[in-house]
N, CA, C and O atoms as a GROMACS GRO file, in nm:
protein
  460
    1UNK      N    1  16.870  -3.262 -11.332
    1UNK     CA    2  16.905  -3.166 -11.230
    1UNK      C    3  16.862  -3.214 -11.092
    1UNK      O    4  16.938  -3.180 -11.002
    2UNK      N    5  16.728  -3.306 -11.046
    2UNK     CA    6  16.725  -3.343 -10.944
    2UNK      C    7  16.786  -3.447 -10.874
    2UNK      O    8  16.766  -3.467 -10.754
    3UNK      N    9  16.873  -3.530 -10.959
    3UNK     CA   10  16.964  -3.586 -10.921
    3UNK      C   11  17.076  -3.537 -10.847
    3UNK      O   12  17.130  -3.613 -10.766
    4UNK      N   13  17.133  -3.380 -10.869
    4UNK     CA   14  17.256  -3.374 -10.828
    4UNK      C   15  17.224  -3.329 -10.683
    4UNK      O   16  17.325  -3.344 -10.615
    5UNK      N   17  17.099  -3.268 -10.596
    5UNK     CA   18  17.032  -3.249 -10.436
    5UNK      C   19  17.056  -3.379 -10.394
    5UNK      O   20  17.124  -3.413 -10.298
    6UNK      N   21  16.996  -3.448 -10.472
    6UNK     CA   22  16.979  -3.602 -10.370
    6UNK      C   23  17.075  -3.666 -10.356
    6UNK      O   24  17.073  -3.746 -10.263
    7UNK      N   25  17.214  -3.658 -10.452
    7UNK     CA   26  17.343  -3.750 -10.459
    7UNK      C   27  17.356  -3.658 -10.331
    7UNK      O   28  17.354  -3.721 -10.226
    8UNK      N   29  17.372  -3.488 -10.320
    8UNK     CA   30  17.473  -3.437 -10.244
    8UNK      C   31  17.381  -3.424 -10.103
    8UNK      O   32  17.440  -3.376 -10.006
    9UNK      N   33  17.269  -3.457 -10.090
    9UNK     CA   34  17.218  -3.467  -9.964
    9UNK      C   35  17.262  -3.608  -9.907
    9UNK      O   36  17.248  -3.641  -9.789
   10UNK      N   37  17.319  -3.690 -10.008
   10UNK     CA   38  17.318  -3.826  -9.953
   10UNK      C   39  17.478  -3.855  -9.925
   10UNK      O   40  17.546  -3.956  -9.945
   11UNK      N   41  17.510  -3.736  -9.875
   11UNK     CA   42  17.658  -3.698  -9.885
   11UNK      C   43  17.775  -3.772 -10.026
   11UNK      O   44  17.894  -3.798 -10.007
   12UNK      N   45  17.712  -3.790 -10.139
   12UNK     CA   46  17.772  -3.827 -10.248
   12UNK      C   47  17.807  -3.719 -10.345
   12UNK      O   48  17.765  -3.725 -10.460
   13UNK      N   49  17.912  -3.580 -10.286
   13UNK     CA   50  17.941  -3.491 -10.308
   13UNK      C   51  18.019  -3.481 -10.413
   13UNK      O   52  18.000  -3.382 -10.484
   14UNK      N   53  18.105  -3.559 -10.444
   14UNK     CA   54  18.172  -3.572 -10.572
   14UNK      C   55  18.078  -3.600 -10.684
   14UNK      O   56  18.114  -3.518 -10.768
   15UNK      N   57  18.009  -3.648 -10.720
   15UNK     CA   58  17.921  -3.736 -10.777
   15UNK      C   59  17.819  -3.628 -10.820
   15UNK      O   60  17.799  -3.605 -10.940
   16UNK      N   61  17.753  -3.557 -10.718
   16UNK     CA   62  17.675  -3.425 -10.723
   16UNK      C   63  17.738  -3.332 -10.828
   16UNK      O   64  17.682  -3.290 -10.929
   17UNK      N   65  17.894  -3.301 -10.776
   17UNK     CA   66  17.946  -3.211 -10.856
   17UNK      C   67  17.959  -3.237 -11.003
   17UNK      O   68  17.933  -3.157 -11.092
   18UNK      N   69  18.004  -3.357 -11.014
   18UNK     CA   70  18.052  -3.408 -11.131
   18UNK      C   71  17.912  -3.424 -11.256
   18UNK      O   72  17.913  -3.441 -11.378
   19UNK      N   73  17.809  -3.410 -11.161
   19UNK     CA   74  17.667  -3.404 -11.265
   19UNK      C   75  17.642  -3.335 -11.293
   19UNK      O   76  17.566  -3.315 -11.388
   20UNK      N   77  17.716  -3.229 -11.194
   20UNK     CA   78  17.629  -3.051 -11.234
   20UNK      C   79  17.722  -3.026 -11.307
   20UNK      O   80  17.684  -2.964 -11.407
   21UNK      N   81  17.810  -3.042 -11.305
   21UNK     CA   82  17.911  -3.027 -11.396
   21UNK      C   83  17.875  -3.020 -11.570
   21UNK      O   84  17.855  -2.938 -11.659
   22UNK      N   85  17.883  -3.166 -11.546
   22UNK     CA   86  17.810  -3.209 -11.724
   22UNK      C   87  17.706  -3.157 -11.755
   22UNK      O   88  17.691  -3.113 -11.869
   23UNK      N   89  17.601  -3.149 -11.653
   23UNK     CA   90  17.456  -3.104 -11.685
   23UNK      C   91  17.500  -2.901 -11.747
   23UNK      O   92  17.447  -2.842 -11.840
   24UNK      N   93  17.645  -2.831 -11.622
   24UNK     CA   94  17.612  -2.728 -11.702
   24UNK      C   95  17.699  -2.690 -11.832
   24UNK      O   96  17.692  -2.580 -11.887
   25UNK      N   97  17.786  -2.802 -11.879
   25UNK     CA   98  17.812  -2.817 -12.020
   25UNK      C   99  17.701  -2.809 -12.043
   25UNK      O  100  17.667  -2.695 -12.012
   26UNK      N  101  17.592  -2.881 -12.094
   26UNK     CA  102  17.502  -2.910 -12.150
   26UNK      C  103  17.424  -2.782 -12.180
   26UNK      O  104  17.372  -2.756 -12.288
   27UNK      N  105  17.424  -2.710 -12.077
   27UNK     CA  106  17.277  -2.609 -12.093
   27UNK      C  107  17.384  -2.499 -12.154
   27UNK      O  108  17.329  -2.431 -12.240
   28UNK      N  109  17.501  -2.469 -12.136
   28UNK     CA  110  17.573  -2.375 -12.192
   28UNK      C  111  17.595  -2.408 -12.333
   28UNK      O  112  17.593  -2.315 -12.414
   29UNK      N  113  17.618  -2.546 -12.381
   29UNK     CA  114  17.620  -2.566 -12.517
   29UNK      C  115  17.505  -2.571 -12.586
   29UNK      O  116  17.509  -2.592 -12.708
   30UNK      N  117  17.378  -2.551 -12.516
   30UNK     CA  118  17.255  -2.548 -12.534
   30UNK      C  119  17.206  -2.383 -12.577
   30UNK      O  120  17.136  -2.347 -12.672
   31UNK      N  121  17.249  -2.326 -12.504
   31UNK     CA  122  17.205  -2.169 -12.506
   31UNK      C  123  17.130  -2.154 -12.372
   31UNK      O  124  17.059  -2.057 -12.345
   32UNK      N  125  17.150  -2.248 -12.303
   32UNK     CA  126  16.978  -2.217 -12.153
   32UNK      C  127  17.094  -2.120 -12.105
   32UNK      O  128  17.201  -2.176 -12.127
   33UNK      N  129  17.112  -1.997 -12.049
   33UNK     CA  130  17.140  -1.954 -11.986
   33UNK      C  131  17.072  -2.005 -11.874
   33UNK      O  132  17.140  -2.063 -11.790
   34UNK      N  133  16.928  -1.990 -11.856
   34UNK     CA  134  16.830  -1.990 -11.731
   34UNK      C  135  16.919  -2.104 -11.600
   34UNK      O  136  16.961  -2.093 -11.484
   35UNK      N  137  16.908  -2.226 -11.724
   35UNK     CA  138  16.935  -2.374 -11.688
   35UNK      C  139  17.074  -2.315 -11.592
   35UNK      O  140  17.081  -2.308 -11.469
   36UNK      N  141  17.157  -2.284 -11.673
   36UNK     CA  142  17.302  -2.251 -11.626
   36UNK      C  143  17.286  -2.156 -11.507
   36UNK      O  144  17.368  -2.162 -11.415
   37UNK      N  145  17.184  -2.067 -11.502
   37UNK     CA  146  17.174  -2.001 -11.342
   37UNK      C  147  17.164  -2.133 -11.234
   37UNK      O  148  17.231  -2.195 -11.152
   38UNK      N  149  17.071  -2.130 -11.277
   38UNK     CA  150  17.027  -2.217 -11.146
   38UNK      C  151  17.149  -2.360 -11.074
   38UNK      O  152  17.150  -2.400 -10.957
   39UNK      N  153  17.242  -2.409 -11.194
   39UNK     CA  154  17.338  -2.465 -11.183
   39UNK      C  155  17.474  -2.449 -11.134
   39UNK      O  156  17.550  -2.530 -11.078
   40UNK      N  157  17.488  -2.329 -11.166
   40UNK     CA  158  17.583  -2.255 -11.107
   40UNK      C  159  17.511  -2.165 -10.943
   40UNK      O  160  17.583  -2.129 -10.850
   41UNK      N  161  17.405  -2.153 -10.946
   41UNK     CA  162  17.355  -2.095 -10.749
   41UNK      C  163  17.391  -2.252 -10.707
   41UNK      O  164  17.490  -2.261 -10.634
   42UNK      N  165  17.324  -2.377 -10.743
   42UNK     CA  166  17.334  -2.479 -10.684
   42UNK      C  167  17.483  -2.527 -10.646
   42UNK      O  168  17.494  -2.594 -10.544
   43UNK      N  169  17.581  -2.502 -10.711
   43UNK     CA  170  17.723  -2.516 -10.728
   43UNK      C  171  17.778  -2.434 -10.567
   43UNK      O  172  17.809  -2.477 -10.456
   44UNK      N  173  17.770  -2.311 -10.622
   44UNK     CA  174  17.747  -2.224 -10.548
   44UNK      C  175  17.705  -2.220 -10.432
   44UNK      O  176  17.757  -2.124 -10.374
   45UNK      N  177  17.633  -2.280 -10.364
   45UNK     CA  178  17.528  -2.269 -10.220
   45UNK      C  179  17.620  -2.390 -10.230
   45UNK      O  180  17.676  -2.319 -10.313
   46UNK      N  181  17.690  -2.500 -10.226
   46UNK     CA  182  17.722  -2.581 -10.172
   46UNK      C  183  17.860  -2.618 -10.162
   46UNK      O  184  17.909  -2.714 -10.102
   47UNK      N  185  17.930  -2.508 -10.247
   47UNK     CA  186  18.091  -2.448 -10.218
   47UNK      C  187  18.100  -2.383 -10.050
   47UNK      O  188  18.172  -2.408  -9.953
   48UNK      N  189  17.969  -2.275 -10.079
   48UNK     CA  190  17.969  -2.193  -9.919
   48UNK      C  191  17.934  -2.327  -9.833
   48UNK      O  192  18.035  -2.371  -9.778
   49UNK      N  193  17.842  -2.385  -9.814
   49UNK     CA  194  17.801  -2.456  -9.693
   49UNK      C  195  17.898  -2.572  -9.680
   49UNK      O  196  17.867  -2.635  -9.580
   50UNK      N  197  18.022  -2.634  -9.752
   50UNK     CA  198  18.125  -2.662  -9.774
   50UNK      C  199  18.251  -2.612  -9.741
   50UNK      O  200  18.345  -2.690  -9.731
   51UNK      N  201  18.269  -2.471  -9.718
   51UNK     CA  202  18.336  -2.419  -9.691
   51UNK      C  203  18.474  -2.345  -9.806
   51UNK      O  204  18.584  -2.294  -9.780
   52UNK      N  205  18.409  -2.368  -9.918
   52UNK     CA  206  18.548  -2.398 -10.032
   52UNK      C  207  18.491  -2.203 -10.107
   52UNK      O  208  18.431  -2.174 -10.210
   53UNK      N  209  18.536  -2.132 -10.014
   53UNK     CA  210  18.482  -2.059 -10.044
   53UNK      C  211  18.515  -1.929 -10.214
   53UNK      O  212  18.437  -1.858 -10.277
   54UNK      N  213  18.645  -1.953 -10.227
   54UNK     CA  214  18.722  -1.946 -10.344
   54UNK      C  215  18.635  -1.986 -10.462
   54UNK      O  216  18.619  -1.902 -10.550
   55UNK      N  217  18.585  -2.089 -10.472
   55UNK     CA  218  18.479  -2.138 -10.602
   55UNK      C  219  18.345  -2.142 -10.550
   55UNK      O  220  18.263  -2.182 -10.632
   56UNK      N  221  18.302  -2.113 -10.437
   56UNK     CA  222  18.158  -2.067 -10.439
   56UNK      C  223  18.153  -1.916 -10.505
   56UNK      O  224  18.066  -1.873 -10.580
   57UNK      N  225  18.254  -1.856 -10.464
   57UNK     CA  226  18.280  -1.697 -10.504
   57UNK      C  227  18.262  -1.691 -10.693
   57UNK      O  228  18.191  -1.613 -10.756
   58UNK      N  229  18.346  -1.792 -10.744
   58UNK     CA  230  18.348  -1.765 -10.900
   58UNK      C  231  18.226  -1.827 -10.940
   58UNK      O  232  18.184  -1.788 -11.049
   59UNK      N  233  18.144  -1.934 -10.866
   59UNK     CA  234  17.985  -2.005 -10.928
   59UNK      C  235  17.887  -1.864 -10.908
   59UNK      O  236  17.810  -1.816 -10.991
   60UNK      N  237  17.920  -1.812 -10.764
   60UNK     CA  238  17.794  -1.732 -10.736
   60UNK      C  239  17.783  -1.606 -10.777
   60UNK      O  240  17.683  -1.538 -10.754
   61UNK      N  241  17.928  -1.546 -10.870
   61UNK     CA  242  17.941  -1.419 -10.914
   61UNK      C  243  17.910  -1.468 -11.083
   61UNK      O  244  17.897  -1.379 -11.167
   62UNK      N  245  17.901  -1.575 -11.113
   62UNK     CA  246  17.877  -1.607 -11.288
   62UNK      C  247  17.761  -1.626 -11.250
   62UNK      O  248  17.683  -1.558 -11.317
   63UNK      N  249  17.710  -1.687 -11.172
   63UNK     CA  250  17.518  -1.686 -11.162
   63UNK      C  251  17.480  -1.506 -11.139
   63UNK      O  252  17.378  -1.462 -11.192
   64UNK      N  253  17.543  -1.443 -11.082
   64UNK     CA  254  17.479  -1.314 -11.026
   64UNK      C  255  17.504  -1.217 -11.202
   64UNK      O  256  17.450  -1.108 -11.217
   65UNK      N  257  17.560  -1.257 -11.276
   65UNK     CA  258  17.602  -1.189 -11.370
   65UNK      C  259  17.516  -1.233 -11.485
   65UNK      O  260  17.488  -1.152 -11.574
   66UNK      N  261  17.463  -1.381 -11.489
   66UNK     CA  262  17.373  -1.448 -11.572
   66UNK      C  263  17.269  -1.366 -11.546
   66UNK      O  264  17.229  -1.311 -11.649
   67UNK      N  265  17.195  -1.328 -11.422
   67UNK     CA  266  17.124  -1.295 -11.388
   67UNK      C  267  17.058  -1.175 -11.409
   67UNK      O  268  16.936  -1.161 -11.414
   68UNK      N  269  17.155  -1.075 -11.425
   68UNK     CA  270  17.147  -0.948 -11.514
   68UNK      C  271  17.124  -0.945 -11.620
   68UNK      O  272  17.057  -0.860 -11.679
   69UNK      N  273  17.165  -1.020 -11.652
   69UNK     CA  274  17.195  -1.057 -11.806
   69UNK      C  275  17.055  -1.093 -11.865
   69UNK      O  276  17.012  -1.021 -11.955
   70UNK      N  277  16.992  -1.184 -11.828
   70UNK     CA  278  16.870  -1.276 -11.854
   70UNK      C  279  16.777  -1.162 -11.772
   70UNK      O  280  16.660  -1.197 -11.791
   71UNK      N  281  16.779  -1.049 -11.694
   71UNK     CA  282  16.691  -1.012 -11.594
   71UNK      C  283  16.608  -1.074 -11.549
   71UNK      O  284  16.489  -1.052 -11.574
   72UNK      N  285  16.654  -1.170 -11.468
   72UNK     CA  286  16.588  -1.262 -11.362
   72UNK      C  287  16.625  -1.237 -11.209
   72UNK      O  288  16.706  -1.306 -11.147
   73UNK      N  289  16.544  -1.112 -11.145
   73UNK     CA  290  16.543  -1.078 -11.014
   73UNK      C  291  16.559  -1.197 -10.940
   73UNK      O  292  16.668  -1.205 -10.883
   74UNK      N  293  16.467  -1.310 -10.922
   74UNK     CA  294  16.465  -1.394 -10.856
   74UNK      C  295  16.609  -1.494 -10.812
   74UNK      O  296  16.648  -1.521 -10.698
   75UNK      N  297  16.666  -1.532 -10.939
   75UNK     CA  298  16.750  -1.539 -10.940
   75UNK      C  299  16.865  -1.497 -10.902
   75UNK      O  300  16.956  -1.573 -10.866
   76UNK      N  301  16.875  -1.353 -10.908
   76UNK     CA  302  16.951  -1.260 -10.875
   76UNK      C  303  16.994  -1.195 -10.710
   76UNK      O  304  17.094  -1.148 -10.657
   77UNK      N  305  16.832  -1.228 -10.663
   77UNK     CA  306  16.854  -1.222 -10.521
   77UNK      C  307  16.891  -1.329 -10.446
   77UNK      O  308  16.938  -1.309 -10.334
   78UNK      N  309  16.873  -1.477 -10.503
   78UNK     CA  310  16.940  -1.610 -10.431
   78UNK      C  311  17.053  -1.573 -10.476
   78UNK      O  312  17.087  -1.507 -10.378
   79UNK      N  313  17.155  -1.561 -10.562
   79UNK     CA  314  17.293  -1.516 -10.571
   79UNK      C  315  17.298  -1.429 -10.471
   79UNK      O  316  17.325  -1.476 -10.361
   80UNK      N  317  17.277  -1.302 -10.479
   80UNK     CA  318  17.257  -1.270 -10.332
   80UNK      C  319  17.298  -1.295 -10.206
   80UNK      O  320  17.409  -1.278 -10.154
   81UNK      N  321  17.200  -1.336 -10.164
   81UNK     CA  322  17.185  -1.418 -10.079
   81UNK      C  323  17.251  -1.511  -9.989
   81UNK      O  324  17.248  -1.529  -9.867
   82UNK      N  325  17.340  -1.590 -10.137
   82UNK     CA  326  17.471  -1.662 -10.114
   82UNK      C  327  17.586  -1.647 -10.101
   82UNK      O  328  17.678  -1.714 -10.055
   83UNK      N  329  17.570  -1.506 -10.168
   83UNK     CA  330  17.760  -1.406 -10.145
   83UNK      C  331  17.739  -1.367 -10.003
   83UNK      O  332  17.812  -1.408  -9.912
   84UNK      N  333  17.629  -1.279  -9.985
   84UNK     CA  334  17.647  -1.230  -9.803
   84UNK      C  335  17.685  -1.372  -9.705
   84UNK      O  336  17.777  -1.371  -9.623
   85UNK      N  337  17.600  -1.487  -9.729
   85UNK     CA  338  17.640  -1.574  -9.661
   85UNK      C  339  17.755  -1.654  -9.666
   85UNK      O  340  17.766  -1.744  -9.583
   86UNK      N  341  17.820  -1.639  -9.728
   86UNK     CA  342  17.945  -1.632  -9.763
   86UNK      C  343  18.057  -1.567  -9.747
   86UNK      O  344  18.166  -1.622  -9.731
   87UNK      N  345  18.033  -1.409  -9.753
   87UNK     CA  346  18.109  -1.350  -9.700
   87UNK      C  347  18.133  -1.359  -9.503
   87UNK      O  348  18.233  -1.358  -9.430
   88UNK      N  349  17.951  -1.369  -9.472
   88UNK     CA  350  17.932  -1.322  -9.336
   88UNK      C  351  18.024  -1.445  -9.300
   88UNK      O  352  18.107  -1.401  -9.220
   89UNK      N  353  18.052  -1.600  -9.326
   89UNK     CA  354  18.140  -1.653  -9.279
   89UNK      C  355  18.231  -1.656  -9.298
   89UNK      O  356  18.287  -1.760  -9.261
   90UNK      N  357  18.315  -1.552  -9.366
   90UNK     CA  358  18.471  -1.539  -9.421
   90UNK      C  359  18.497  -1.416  -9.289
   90UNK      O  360  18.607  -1.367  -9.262
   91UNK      N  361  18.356  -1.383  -9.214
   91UNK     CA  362  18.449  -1.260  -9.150
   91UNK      C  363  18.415  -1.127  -9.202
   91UNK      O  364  18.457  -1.024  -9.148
   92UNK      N  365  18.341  -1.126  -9.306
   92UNK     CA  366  18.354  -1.025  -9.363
   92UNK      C  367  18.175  -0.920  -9.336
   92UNK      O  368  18.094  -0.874  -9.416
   93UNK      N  369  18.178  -0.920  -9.247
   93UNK     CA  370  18.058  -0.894  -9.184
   93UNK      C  371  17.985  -0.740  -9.297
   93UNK      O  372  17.880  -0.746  -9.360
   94UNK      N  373  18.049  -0.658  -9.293
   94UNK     CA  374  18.043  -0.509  -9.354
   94UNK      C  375  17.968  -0.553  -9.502
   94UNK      O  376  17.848  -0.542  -9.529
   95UNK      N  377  18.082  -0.609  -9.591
   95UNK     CA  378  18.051  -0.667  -9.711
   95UNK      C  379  17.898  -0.742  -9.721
   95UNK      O  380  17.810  -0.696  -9.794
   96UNK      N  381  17.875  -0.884  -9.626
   96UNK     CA  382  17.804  -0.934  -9.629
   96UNK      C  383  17.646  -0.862  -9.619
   96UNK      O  384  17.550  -0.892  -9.689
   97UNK      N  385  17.652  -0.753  -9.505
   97UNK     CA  386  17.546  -0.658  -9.486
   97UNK      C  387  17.504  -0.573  -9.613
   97UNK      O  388  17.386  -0.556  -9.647
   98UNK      N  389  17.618  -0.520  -9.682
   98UNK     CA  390  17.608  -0.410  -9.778
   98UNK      C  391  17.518  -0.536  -9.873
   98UNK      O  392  17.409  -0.502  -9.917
   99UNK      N  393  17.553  -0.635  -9.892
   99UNK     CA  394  17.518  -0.758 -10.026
   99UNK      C  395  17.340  -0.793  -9.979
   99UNK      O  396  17.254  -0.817 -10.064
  100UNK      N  397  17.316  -0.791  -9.853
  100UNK     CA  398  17.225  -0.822  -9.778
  100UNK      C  399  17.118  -0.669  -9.808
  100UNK      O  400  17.018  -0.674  -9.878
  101UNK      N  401  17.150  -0.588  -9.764
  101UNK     CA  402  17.076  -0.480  -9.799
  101UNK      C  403  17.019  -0.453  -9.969
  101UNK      O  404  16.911  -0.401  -9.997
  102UNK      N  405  17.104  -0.494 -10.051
  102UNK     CA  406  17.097  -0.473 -10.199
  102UNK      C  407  16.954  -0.583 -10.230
  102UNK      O  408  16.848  -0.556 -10.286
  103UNK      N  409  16.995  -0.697 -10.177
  103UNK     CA  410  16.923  -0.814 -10.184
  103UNK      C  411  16.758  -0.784 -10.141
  103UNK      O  412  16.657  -0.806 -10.207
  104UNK      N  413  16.773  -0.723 -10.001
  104UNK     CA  414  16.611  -0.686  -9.984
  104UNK      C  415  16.582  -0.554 -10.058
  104UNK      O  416  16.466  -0.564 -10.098
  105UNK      N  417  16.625  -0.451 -10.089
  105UNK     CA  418  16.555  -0.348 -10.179
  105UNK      C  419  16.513  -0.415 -10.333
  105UNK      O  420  16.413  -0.370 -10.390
  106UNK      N  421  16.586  -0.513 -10.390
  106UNK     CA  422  16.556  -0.596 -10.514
  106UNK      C  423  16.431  -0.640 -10.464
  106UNK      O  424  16.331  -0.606 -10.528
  107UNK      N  425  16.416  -0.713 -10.353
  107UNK     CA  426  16.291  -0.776 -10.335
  107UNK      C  427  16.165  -0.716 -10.277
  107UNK      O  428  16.053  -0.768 -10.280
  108UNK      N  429  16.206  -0.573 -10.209
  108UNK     CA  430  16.133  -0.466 -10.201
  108UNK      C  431  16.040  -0.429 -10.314
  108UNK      O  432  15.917  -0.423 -10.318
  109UNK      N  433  16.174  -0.394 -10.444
  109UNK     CA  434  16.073  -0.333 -10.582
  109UNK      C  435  16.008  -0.468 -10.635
  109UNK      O  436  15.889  -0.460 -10.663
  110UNK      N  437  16.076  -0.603 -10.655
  110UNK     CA  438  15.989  -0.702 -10.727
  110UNK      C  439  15.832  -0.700 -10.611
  110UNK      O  440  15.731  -0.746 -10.665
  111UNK      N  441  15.822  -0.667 -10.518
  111UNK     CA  442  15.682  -0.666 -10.425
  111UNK      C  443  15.628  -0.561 -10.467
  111UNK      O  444  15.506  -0.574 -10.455
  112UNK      N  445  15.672  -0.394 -10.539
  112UNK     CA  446  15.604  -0.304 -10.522
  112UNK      C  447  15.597  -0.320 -10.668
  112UNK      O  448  15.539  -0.226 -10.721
  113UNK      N  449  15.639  -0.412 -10.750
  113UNK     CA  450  15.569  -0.407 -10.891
  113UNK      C  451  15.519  -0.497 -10.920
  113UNK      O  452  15.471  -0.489 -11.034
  114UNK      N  453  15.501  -0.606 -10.860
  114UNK     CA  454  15.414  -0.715 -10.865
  114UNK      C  455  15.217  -0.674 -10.800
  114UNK      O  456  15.119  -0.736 -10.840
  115UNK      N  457  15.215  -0.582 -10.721
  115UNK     CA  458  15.148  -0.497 -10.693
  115UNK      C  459  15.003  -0.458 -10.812
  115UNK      O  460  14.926  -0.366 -10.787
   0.00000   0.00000   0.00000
């Protein structure tokens, strides 16, 4: 998995994809859900900052759904995170806020039960 940051920081973006790719065969034929979050936000965060926003939308709504699933807040709020920013550059300012607000009350209660 730390291979596919450093290919795609090293602008070797195809190459990135094509690892996360296999890597999230792997964890899905595996059972990691976990693995597969984090593979699909990474997918995800770099569709949006890419601009390809169509398949950041389907990585970051299967991570936000893993996420429920597995109840992994943490997780759940970087999905998050990545739809508002995503939306907020599609224009979609309203959406992005409403996604943004959800995101800090999640991280509101994980602070008031970590407590």
């Amino acid at each position: 998995m730390g291979h596919v940051p450093a290919l795609g920081y090293t602008h070797h973006i195809q190459q990135a994809e094509q690892l996360a790719l296999e890597s999230l065969e792997i964890a899905k034929k595996a059972g990691d859900e976990w693995i597969s979050i984090l593979i699909q936000l990474s997918l995800g965060a770099g569709e949006v900052l890419t601009g390809n926003y169509e398949a950041a939308q389907q990585y970051l709504t299967t991570s936000e759904t893993l996420s429920i699933k597995v109840g992994d807040p943490f997780a759940l709020s970087a999905a998050w995170m990545w739809l508002a920013l995503r939306a907020w550059q599609q224009g979609y300012q309203n959406t992005a806020l409403a996604i943004w607000r959800r995101c800090c009350q999640l991280c509101r209660n994980m602070a008031m039960n970590s407590c």
